[in-house]
C-alpha positions in Angstrom: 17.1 82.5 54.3 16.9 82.4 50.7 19.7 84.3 48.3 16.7 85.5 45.8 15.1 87.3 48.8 18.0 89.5 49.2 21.1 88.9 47.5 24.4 87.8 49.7 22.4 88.5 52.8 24.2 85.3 54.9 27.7 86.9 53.5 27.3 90.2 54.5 25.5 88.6 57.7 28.5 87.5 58.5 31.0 90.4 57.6 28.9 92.4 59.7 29.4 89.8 62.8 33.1 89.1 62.4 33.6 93.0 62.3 31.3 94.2 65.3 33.8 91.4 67.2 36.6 91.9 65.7 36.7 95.7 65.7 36.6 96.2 69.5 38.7 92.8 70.4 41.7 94.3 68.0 41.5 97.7 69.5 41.7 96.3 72.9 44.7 94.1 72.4 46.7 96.9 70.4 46.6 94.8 67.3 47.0 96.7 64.2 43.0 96.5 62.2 44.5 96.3 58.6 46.4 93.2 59.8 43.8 91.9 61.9 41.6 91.6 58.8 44.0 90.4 56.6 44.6 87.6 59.2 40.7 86.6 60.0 39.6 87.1 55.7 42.7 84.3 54.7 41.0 81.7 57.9 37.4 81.6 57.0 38.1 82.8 53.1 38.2 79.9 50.2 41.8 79.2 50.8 41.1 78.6 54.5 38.6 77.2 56.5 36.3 77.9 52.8 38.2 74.7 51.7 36.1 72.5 54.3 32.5 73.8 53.8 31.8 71.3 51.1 32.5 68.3 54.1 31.2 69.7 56.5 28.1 72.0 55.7 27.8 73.7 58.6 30.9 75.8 58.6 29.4 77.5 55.5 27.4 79.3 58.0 30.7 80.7 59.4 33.2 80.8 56.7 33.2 82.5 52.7 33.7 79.5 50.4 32.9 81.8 47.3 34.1 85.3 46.7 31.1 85.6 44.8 29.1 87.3 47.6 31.5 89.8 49.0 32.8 91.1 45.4 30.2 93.6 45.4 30.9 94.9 48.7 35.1 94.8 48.2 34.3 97.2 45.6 32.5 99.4 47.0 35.3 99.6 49.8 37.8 99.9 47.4 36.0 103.2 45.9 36.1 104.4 50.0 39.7 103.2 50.4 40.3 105.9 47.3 38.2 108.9 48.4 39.8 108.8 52.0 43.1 108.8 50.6 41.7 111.8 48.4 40.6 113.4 50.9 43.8 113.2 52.6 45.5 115.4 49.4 44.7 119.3 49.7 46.6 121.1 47.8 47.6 123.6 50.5 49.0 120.1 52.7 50.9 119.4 49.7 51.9 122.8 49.5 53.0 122.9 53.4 55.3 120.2 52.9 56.1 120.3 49.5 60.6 119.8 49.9 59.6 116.4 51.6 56.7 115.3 49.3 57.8 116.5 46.0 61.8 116.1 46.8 61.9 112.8 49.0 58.7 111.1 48.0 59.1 111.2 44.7 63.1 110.2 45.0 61.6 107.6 47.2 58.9 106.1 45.1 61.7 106.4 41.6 64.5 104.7 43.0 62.3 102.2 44.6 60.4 101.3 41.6 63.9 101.4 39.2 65.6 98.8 41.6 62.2 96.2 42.4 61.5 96.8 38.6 65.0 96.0 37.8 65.0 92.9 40.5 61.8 91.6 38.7 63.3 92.3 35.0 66.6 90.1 35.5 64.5 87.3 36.8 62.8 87.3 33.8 59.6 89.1 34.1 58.4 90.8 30.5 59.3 95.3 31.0 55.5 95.9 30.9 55.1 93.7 34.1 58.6 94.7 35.6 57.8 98.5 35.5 54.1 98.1 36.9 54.9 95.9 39.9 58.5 98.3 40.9 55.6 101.4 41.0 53.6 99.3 42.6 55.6 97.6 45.6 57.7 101.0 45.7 54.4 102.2 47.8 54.2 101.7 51.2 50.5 101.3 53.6 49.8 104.6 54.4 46.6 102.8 56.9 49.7 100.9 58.7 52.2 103.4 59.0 49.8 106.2 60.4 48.1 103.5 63.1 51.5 102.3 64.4 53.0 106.2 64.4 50.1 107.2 65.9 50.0 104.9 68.5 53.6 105.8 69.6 52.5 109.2 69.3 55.1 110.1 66.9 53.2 111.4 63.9 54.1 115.4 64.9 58.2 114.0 65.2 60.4 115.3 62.5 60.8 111.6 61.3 56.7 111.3 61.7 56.0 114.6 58.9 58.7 113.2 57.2 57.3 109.5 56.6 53.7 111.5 56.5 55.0 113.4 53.6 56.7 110.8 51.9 53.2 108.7 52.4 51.4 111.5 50.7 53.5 111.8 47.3 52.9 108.0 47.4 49.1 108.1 47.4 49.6 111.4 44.7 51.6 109.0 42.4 48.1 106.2 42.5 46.8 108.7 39.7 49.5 108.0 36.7 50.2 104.4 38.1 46.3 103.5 37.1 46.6 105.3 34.1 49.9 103.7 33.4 48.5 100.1 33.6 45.5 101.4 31.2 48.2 102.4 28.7 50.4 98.9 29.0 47.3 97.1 29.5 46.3 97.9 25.6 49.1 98.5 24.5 49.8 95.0 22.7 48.8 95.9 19.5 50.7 99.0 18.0 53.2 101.3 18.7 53.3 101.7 22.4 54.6 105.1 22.6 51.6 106.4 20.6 49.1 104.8 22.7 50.6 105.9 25.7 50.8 109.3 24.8 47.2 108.9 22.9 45.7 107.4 26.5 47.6 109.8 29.0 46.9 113.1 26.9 42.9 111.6 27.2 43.1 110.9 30.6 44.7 114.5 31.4 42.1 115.6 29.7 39.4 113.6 31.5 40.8 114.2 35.2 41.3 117.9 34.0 37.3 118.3 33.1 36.6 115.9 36.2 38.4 118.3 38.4 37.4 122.0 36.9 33.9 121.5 36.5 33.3 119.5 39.2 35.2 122.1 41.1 32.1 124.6 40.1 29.6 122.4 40.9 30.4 120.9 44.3 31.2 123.2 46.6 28.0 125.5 45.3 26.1 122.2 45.9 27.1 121.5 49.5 26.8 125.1 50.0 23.1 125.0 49.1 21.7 121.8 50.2 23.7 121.4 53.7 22.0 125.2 54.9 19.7 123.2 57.3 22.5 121.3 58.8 20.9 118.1 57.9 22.7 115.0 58.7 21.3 112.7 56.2 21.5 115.3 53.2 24.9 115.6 54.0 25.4 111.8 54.0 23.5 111.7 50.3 25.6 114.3 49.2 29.0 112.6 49.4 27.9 109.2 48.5 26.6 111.3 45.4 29.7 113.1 44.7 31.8 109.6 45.4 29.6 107.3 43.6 28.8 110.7 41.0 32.5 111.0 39.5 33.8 107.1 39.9 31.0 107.0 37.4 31.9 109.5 35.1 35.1 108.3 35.3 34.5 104.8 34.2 32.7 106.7 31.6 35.3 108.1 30.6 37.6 105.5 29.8 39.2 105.6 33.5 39.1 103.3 36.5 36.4 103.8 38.7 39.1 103.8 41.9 40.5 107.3 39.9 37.4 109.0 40.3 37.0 107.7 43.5 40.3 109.4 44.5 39.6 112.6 42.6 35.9 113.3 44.2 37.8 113.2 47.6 40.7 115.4 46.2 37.6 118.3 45.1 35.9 117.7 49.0 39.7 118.5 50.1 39.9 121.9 48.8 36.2 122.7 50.0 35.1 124.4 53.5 33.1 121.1 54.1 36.0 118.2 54.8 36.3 118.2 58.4 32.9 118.0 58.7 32.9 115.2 56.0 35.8 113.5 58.1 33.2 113.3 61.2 30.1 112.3 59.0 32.5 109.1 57.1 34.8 108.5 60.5 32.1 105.8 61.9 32.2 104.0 58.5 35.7 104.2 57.7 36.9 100.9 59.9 34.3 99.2 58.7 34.6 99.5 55.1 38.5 99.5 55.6 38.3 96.0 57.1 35.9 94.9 54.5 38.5 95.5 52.0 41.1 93.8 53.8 39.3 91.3 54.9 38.7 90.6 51.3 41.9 90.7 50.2 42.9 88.3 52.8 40.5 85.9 51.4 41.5 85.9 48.2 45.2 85.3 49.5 46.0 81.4 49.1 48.6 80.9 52.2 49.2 77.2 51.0 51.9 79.2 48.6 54.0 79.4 51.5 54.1 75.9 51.8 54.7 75.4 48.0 57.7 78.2 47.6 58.9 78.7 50.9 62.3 80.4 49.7 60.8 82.0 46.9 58.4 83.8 48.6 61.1 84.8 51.7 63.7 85.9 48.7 60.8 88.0 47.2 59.6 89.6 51.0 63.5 89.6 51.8 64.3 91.5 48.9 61.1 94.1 48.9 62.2 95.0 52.5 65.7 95.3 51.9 65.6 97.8 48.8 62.9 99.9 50.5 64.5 100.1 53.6 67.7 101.0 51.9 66.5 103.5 49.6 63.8 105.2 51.9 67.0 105.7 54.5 69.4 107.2 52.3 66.2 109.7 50.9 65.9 110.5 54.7 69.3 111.0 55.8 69.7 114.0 52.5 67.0 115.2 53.9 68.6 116.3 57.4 67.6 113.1 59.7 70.5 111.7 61.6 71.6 107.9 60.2 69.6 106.2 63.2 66.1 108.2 62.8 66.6 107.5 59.1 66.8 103.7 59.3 63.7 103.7 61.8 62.1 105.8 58.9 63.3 103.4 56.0 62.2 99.8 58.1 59.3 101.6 58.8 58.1 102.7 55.3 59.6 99.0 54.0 56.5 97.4 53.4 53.9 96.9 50.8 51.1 99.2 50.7 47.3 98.1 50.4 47.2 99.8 46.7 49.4 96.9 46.0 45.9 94.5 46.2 44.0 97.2 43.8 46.6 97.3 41.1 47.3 94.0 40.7 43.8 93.3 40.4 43.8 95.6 37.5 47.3 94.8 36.0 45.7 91.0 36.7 42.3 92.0 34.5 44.6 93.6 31.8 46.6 90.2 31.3 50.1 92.2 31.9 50.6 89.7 34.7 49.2 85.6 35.5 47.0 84.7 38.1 50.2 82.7 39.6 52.3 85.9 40.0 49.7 87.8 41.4 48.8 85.4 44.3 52.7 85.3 45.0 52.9 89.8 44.9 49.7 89.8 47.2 51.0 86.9 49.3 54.5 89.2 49.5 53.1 92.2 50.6 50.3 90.7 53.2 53.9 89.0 54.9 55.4 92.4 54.3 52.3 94.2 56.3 52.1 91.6 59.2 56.4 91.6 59.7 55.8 96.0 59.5 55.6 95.8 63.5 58.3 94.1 64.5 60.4 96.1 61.6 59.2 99.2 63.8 59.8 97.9 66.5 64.1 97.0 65.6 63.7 100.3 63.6 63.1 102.0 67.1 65.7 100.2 68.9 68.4 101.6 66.4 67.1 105.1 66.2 67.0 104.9 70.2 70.7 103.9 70.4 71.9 106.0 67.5 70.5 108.7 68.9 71.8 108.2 73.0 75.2 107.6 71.7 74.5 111.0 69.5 73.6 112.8 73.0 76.6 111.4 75.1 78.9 112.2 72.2 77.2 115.6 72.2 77.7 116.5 75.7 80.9 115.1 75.5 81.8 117.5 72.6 79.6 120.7 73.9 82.2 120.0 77.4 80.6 118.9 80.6 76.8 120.3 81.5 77.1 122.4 84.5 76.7 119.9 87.5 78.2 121.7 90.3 74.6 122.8 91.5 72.1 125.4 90.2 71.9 124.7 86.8 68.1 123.9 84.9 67.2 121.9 82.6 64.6 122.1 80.3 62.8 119.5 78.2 61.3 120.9 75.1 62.7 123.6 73.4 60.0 125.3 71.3 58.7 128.8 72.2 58.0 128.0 75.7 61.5 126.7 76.3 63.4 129.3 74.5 61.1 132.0 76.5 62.5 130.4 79.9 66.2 130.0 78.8 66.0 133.8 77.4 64.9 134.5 81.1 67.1 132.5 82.7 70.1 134.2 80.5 69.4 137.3 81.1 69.7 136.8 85.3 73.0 134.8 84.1 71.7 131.2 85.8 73.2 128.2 83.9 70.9 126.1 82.0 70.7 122.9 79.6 67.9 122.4 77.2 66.7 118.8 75.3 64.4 119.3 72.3 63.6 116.3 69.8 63.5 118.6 66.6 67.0 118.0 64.9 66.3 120.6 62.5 65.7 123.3 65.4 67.9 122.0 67.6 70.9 122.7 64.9 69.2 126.3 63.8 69.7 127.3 67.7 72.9 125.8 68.3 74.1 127.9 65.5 72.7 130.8 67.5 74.7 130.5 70.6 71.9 128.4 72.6 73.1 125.4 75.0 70.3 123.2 73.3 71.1 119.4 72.8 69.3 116.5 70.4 67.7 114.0 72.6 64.3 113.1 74.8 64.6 114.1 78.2 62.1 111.9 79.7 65.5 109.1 78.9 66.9 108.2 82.5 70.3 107.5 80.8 70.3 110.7 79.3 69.3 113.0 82.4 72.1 111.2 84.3 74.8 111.9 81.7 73.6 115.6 82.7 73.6 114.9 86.3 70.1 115.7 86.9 70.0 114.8 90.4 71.8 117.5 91.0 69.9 120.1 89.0 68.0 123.2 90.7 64.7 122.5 88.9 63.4 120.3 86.1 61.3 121.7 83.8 58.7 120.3 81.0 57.8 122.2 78.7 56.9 119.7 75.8 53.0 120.1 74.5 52.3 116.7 73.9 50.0 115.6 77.1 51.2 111.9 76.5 54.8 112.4 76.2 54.6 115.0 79.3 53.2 112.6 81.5 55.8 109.9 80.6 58.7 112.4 81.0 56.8 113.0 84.8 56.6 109.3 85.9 60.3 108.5 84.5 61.8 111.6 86.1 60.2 111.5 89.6 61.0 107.4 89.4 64.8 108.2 88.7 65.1 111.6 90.8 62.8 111.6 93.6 64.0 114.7 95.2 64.8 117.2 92.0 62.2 119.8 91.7 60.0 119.5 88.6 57.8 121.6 86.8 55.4 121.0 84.2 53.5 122.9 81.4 49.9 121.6 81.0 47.3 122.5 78.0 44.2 121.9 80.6 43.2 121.1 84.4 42.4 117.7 83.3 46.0 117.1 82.1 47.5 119.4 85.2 45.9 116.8 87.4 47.1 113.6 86.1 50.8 115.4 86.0 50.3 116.6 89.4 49.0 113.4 90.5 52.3 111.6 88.8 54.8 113.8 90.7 55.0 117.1 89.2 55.9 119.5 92.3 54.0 122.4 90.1 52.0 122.1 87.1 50.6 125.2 85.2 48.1 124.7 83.0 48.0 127.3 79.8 44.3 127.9 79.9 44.3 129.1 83.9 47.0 131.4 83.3 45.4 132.6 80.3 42.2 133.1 82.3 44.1 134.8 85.0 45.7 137.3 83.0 42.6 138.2 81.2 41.1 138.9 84.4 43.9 141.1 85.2 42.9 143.2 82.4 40.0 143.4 83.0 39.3 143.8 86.4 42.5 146.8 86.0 40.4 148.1 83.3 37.0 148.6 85.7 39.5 150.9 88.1 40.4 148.3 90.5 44.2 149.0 91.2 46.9 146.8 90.4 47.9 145.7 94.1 44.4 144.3 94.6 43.8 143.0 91.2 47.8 141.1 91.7 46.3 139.7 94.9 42.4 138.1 93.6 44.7 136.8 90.7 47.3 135.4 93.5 44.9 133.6 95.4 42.7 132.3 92.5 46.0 130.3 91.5 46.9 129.1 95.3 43.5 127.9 95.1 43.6 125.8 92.1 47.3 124.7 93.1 45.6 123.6 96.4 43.2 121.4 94.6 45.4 120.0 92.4 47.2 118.4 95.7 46.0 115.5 96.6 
């Protein structure tokens, strides 16, 4: 296997190897990928098991002694990296959310960057370097964050849209922080000032052109070429519109990552992006742990040995300001103190921007190649301790929030106990319906939801609505659930619903529960966990369009009642086991 026959061959070989096993291995044991790269990249990188390949030859089969051969391909994963997290950055998204992204991101990512900055400055760091690395380490790793919020299913939580937000502003504010380390990169010679305002007013101008006219051009170009619904055309045409405008904006003066970012910004506003999501899905964990998997190779771990306390003053103090800050910008913005300090550990880490900037800030001398290794050794600590600062983050917003709920209850006066009272667990426009029911026959009832913001909105309203997860044993026995009429669920997420099922019919065997379900698939696994009636929106939706219908074609109401009756005994029937 020759290198002149095809260039880097054993390297990519091998990239392709350690991903088809790692891939599947990390997914199995729960292990975050973007760590799980970072982790393999430092052992058989040059810092790692590289070091030995020059005794023993053989493990240059199996290790990366030389960058060399996977420089190419980090590049090209770093132009992916960008366009996903384009793609992420419609303007109607930003819109949507626009009080947490342009209010508490952009406090977030200020404050953040004034204090690291500052931190860097008074130990002696020149401004130019101080104000590039407190931008840079004030972003956090949206790839981290999402996987961990999504895996506790809490990306649709108030505190999930509100780290989601905040995440987004952050990947916004990669545009003027690569044009910011242009400007201080050349700005040795001269005024600085000028040349800032010289470069910025050109690259306005750049992205402005970049964005406008290849605004006309794309979406009329998808539009033709993708008419025959072919696969590969589609494929060509965003690897053409990626590759297309990183190019003209190298061209122009700007990083390639920029135009990157901005060719997945113009396939955001287009018709054509959840189809492009589906047609890049497959390769977006493998060029994502080609990237970190590089970066992790390039990451000389023997510094932690060498400046043990530096490095754990530098990851000590990174995690502390973020946390800090990010909390205080979430409790202004209505989160209760505990939810806000989940939010704030959560968001405390380095994000993987972190590796692309100071590659760049590195390549325009603002920083040395010693401080650099010591930022990307900070931030790869920072991403590997982010689960376990979820994980205390968790704990606290768990206990802030139970003492919240007893205090509540306490407060509200005591939950009617006496016998006959409901509760219901979700409080959205299912819940509400029920307890507007429930009112108007006068029965009492006590409703959880885990919205803060609508649970205060509907308090204010009169409606006996408390903060808190009812699927908690400690809380439904502060409530004295066991000796509640019914038990109802009317929460829409089929995960949490099915957790609130098995806790419930574990702590109170004998209550009566009843469950909402979106389909039969997810009415049989709640019936099958305990539910004593589970009804699934789409029969009931089927049901009642029958109704209609079969009223409509002159069959009377009585017997039209009674074919809709026993279509729903007979699907209750199956559901038993």
């Amino acid at each position: 296997m020759q290198d002149h026959a095809f260039p880097f061959l054993r390297e990519i070989l091998l990239f392709l190897t350690l991903a088809g096993i790692l891939m599947p291995l990390l997914q199995r044991l729960r292990i975050n990928q973007v760590l799980g790269f970072l982790a393999v990249g430092a052992v058989v990188g040059p810092f790692g098991l590289g070091l030995l390949a020059e005794r023993y030859p053989t493990l240059a089969y199996f290790t990366f002694p030389r960058l060399d051969g996977v420089n190419v391909l980090a590049e090209l994963g770093v132009l992916f990296l960008m366009f996903m997290i384009g793609l992420e950055l419609s303007a109607a998204r930003l819109w949507a959310m626009r009080r947490w992204v342009f209010g508490g991101g952009t406090a977030q990512v200020l404050v953040s960057a004034a204090l690291l900055g500052g931190a860097l400055a008074l130990f002696g760091l020149g401004w130019r370097a101080a104000v590039v690395l407190g931008l840079v380490l004030s972003l956090s790793s949206t790839a981290v964050v999402m996987q961990l919020m999504a895996a506790r299913q809490t990306t649709t939580s108030t505190l999930g849209q509100a780290a989601f937000a905040i995440l987004m502003l952050q990947d916004l504010a990669v545009v003027p922080l690569l044009i910011l380390i242009g400007v201080l990169s050349g700005s040795g010679d001269g005024n600085p000032a000028m040349l800032a305002a010289t470069t910025i007013a050109k690259a306005g101008l750049a992205i402005a052109l970049i964005y406008l006219v290849g605004g006309r051009i794309v979406r009329p170009l998808f539009r033709n070429l993708v008419r025959h619904h072919q696969s590969d055309v589609f494929m060509a045409l965003i690897l053409l519109t990626t590759l297309g405008i990183a190019g003209i904006s190298a061209a122009a003066g700007l990083s390639m990552a920029l135009g990157a970012l901005i060719a997945g910004v113009l396939l955001a506003e287009t018709e054509f992006k959840h189809e492009i999501e589906l047609m890049i899905e497959p390769f977006r964990g493998l060029l994502m742990g080609l990237f970190f998997m590089t970066v992790g190779m390039g990451t000389d771990v023997s510094q932690i040995a060498r400046a043990p306390l530096l490095l754990a003053a530098m990851l000590l103090t990174l995690v502390t300001l973020k946390t800090a800050v990010t909390s205080v910008v979430l409790r202004r913005g209505g989160l209760p103190w505990g939810r806000a300090v989940e939010g704030g550990l959560l968001l405390a880490q380095g994000g993987e921007f972190a590796f692309i900037a100071v590659g760049y800030a590195l390549a325009g001398h603002l920083i040395d190649g010693a401080l650099e290794q010591q930022v990307m050794l900070v931030v790869t600590l920072s991403l590997f301790i982010t689960p376990l600062l979820a994980r205390l983050g968790k704990n606290i917003g768990d206990a802030s929030t139970l003492r919240q709920q007893g205090a509540a209850v306490q407060v509200d006066g005591p939950a009617p106990h006496a016998g006959g009272h409901v509760i219901i667990a979700g409080y959205g426009r299912v819940g509400q319906m029920l307890g507007k029911l429930l009112a108007t026959q006068h029965l009492p009832y006590l409703a959880f939801e885990a919205d803060a913001v609508l649970v205060a909105a509907l308090r204010k309203q009169g409606h006996p609505v408390h903060f808190g997860d009812a699927a908690r044993a400690e809380l439904l026995r502060r409530v004295q659930a066991g000796q509640a009429r019914a038990i109802v669920l009317t929460m829409d997420h089929p995960q949490s619903s099915l957790q609130a099922v098995q806790g419930i019919r574990r702590e109170f065997p004998d209550v009566p529960l009843f469950a909402r379900a979106r389909d039969e698939q997810q009415a049989r696994l709640l019936k099958a966990a305990g539910a004593t009636l589970v009804v699934p929106e789409t029969l009931e939706a089927s049901l009642q369009l029958s109704a209609f219908v079969l009223e409509a074609m002159g069959l009377d109401q009585a017997a039209s009642d009674a074919l809709i009756d026993r279509e729903r005994s007979l699907f209750n029937a199956a559901l038993s086991p």
